[in-house]
Kinemage of the C-alpha trace (Angstrom):
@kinemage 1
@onewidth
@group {chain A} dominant
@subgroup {mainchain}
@vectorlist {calphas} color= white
{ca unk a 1} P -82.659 6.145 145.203
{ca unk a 2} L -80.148 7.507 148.040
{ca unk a 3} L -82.221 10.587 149.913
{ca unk a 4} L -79.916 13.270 151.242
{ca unk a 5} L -81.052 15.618 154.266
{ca unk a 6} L -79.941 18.488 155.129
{ca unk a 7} L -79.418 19.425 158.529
{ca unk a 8} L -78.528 22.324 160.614
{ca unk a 9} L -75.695 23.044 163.290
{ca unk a 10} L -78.465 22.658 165.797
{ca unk a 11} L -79.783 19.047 164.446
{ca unk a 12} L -75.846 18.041 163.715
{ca unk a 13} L -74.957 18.824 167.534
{ca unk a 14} L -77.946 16.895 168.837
{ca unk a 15} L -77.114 13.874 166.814
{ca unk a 16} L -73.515 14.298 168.237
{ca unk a 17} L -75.052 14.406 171.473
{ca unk a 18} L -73.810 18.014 172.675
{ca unk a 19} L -76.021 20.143 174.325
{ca unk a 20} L -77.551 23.109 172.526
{ca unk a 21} L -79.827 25.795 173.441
{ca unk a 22} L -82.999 26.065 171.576
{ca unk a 23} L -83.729 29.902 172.558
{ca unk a 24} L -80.498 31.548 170.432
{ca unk a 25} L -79.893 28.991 167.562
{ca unk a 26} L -76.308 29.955 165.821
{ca unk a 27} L -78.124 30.728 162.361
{ca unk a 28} L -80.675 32.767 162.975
{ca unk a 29} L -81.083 35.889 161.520
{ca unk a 30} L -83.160 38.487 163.095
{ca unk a 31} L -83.455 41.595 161.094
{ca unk a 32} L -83.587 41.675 157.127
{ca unk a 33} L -83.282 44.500 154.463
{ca unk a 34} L -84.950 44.664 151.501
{ca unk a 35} L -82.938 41.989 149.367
{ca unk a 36} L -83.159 39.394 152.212
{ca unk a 37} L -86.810 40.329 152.878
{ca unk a 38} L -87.714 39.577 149.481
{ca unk a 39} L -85.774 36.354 149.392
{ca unk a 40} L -87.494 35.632 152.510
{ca unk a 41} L -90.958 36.259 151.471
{ca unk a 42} L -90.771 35.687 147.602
{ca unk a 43} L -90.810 39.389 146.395
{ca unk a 44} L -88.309 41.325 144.213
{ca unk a 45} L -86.046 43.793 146.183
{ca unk a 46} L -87.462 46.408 144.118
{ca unk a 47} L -91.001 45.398 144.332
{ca unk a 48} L -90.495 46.125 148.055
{ca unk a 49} L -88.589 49.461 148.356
{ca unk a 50} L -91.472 50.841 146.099
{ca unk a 51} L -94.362 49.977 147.784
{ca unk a 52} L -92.116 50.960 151.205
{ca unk a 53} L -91.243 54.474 149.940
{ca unk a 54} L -95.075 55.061 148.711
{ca unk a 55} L -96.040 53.996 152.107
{ca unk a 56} L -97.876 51.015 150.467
{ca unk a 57} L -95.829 47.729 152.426
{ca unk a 58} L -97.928 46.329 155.152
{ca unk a 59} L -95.360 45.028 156.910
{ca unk a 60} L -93.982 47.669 159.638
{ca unk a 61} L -89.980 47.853 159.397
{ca unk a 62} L -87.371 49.974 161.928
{ca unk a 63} L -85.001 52.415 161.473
{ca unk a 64} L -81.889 51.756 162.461
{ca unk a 65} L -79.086 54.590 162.110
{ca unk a 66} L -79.433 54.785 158.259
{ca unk a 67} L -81.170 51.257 157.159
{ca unk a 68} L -84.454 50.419 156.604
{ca unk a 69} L -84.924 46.567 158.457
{ca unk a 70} L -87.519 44.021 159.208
{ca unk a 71} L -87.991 42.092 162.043
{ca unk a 72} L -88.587 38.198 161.429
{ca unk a 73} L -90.889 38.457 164.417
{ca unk a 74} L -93.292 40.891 162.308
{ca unk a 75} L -93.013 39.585 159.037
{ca unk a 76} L -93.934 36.303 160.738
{ca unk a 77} L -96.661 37.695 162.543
{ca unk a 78} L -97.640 39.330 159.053
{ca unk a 79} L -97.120 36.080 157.453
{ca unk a 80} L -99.521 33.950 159.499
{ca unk a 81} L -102.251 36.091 159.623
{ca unk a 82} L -102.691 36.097 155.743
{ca unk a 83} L -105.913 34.172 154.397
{ca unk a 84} L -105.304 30.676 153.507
{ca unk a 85} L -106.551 30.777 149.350
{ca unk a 86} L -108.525 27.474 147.476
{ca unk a 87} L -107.378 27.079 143.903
C-alpha cells in the first residue's frame, strides 16, 4: 500500500535544502479564540465560552482590545501538566 506524508513548509524547505529558521516557523499560530481553542484542545466552542464567562476555564486567556484569546504557550503549559489516566 502507497503511504502518503504530509509535510510542512518547514520540512519541504529542508528537503529542498534552503535554510529555515526553527525559532519563527511560517505556520504557527500564536493566539486562539474560542473556536480555534476548542479545535485545538477537543472542546466545543460553546463548551468553552461557558465555563469562561462563569469563571470556571482553567486555562488563563488575555484581553486584547475586544477579544477574548489564548496563548499556545499556556494552553501548552496547561496541557502538559494534566495527569496521565490508565483505562
Amino acid at each position: 500500500m502507497l503511504e502518503v506524508k504530509n509535510y510542512n513548509s518547514m520540512e519541504c524547505d529542508k528537503m529542498a535544502g534552503k535554510k529555515t529558521s526553527n525559532r519563527f516557523p511560517t505556520n504557527a499560530q500564536r493566539m486562539f479564540n474560542f473556536e480555534e481553542l476548542g479545535r485545538y484542545i477537543g472542546l466545543r466552542p460553546q463548551t468553552i465560552k461557558n465555563k469562561f464567562y462563569s469563571g470556571e476555564f482553567p486555562i488563563p486567556a488575555k484581553k486584547i482590545f475586544s477579544k477574548v484569546l489564548w496563548d499556545i504557550k499556556d494552553v501548552d503549559k496547561y496541557l502538559d501538566k494534566l495527569p496521565k489516566i490508565d483505562c
